[in-house]
C-alpha positions as CSV (number, residue, x, y, z in Angstrom):
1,X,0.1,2.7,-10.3
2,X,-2.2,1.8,-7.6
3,X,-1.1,0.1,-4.5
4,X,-3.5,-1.2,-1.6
5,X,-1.6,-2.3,1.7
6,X,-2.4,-3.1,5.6
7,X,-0.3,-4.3,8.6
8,X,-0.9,-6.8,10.5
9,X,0.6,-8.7,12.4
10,X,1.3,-12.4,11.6
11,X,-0.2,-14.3,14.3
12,X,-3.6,-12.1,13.9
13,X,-3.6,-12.9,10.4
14,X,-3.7,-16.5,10.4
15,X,-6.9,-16.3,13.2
16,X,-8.2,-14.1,10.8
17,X,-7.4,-15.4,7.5
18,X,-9.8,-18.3,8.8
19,X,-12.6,-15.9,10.1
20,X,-13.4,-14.2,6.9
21,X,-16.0,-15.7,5.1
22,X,-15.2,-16.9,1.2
23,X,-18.3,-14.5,-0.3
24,X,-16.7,-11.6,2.1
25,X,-15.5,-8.7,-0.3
26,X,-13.7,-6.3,1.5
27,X,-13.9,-2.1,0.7
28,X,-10.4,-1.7,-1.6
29,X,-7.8,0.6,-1.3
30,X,-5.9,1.6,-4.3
31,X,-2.1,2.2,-4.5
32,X,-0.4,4.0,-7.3
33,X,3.3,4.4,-8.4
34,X,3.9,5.6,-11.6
35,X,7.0,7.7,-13.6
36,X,5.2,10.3,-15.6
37,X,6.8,11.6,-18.3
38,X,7.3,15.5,-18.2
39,X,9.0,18.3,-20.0
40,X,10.6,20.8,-18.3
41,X,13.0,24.1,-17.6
42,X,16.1,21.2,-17.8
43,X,14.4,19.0,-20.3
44,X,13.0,15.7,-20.9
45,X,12.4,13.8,-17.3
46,X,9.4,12.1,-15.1
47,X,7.3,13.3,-12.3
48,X,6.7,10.2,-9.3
49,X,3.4,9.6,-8.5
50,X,2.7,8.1,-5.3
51,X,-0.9,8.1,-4.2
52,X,-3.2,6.0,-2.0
53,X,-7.4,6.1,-3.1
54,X,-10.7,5.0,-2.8
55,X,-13.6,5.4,-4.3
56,X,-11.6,7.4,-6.6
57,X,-10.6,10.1,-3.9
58,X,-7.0,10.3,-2.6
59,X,-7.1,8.5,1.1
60,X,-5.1,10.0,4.4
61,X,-7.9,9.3,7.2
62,X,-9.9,5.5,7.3
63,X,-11.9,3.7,9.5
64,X,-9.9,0.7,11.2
65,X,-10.9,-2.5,9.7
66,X,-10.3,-5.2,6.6
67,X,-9.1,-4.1,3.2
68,X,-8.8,-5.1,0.2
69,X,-5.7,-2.9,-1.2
70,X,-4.5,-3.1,-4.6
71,X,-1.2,-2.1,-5.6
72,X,-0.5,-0.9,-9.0
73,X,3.3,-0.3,-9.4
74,X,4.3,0.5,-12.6
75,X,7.4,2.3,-11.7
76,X,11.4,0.9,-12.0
77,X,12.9,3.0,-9.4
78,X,10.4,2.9,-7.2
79,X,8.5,0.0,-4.8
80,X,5.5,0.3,-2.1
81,X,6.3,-0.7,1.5
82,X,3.7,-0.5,4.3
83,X,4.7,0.0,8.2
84,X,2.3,0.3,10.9
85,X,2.0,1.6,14.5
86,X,5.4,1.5,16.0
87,X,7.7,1.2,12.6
88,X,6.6,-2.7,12.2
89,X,5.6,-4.1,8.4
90,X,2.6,-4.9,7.7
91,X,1.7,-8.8,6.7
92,X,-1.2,-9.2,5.0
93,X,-3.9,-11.7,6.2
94,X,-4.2,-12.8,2.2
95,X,-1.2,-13.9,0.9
96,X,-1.3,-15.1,4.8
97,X,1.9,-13.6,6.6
98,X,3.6,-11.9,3.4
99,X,5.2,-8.2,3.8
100,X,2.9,-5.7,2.3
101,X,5.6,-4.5,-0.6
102,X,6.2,-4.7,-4.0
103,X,9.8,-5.1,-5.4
104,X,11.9,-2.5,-7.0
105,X,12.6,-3.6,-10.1
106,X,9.5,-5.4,-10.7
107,X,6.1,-3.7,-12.3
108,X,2.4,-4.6,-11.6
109,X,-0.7,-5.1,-10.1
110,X,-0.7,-7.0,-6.5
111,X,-3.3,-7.3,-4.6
112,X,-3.1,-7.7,-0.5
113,X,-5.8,-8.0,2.0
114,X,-4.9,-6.2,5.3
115,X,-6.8,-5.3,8.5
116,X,-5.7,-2.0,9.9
117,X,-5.9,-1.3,12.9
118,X,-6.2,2.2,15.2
119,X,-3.0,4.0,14.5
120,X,-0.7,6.0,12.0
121,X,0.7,3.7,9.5
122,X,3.4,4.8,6.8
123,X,3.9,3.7,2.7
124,X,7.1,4.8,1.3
125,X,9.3,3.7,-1.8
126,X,12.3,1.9,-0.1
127,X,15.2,3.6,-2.3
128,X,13.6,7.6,-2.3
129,X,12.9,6.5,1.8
130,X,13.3,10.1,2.6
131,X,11.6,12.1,-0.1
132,X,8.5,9.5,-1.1
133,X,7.0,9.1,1.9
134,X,3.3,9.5,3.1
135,X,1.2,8.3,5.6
136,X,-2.4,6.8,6.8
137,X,-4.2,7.1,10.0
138,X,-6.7,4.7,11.1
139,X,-9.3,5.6,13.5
């Protein structure tokens, strides 16, 4: 699954919402959450994956600016949430002011555009809050 998120916060992303050009295609971010089946010492089960890319290459360090960040949940126990500097979610500037999350329950692909900003921001699966949990600074 492949997930692309950015905070913002609302007010900015109406202003900028505005400012970006139609033709502009931002640099994406890739999300992924998937269950993948495994075997094991205690049998049949799944392994979570829960990875942010680009490019192809898994992503902890990016340059502040506007992404294009594709989520790809395909996961039933799992969601993506995105949190910025100080703990607040992240709205994206396209769909203007909506969270930067996917549901639970529901699988597939969304697709956000987000401007980050300088600062450490946090994706984590709401119900595994504790264990699934990583994190992305922008400089």
């Amino acid at each position: 699954m492949r997930l692309a998120v950015v905070l913002t916060p609302w007010f900015a992303a109406l202003s900028l919402a505005t400012a970006l050009p139609a033709t502009a295609t931002p640099p994406t971010l890739y999300a992924t959450l998937d269950e993948v089946p495994v075997v094991g010492e205690f049998g049949r089960g799944f392994k979570l994956v829960f990875v942010m890319t680009s490019h192809g290459k898994r992503v902890t360090r990016i340059q502040a600016g506007t992404y294009s960040l594709v989520v790809d949940d395909q996961s039933k126990v799992m969601n993506f949430h995105l949190i910025g500097p100080g703990g607040a979610d992240v709205r994206a500037v396209k769909p203007a002011g909506k969270h930067v999350m996917t549901g639970v329950e529901s699988k597939g692909k969304v697709t956000f555009v987000v401007r980050l900003t300088r600062g450490t921001y946090t994706y984590y699966s709401d119900p595994h809050a504790s264990s699934i949990r990583k994190t992305l600074r922008v400089y």
